[in-house]
C-alpha positions as CSV (number, residue, x, y, z in Angstrom):
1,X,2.9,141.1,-23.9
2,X,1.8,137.9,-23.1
3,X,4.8,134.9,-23.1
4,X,3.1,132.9,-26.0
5,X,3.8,136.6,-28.5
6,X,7.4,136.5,-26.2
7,X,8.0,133.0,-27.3
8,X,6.9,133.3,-30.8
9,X,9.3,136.8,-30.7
10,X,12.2,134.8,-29.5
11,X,12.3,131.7,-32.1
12,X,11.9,134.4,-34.6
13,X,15.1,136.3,-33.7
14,X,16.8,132.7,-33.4
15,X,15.8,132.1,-36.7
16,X,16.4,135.4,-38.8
17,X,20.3,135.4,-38.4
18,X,21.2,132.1,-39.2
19,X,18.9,132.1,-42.3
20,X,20.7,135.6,-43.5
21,X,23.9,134.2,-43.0
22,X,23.1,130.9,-44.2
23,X,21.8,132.5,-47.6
24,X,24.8,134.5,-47.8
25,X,27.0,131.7,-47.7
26,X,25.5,130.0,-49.9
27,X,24.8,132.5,-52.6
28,X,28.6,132.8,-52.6
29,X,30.1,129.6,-52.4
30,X,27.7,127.0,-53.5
31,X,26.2,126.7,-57.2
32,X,22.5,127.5,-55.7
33,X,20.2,129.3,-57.3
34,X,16.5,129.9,-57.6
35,X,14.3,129.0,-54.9
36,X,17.3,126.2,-54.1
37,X,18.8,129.1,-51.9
38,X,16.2,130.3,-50.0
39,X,14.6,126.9,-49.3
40,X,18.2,125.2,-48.2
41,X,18.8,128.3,-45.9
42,X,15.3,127.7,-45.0
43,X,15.8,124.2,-43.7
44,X,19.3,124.8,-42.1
45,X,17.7,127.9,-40.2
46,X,15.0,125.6,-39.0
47,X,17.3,122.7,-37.7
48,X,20.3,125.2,-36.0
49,X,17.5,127.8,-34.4
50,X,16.7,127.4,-30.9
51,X,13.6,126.6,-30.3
52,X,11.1,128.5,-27.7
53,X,8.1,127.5,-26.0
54,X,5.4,129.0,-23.8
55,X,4.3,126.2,-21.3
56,X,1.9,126.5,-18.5
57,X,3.0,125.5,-15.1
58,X,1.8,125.4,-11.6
59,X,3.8,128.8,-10.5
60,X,2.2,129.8,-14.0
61,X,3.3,130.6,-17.6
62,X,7.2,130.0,-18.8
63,X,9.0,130.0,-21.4
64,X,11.4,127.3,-22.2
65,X,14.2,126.8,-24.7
66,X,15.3,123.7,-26.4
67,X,18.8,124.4,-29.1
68,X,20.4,121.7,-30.9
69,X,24.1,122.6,-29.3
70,X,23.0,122.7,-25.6
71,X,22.0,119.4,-23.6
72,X,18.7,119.4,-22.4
73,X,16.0,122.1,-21.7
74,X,16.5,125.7,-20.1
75,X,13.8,127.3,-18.7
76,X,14.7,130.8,-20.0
């Protein structure tokens, strides 16, 4: 499995539990509905998720993370 598919794996699973619970909690407690629910949980989930990157480097291909509530990037 190449890093890019890793990458793409990992923003994925980032992604996936905040939009669930975000579309939970607002199905319950705010006056949402039609495609207002998915498409708010849709652009919370994108702003909270981490966010993971393959990048090319000299000692060869990493992936990096950059989240909203940590400073900086992490090489994960």
């Amino acid at each position: 499995m190449t890093n890019k598919t890793k990458a793409l794996l990992w923003n994925f699973l980032g992604f996936a539990p905040i939009f669930i619970i975000v579309y939970f909690l607002l199905q319950r407690y705010s006056g949402l509905t039609g495609l207002w629910l998915p498409f708010t949980s849709f652009i919370v989930g994108t702003i909270v998720a981490p966010k993971f990157q393959a990048v090319k480097t000299r000692d060869g291909e990493k992936i990096f993370m950059k989240w909203l509530f940590m400073k900086g990037i992490k090489q994960f």
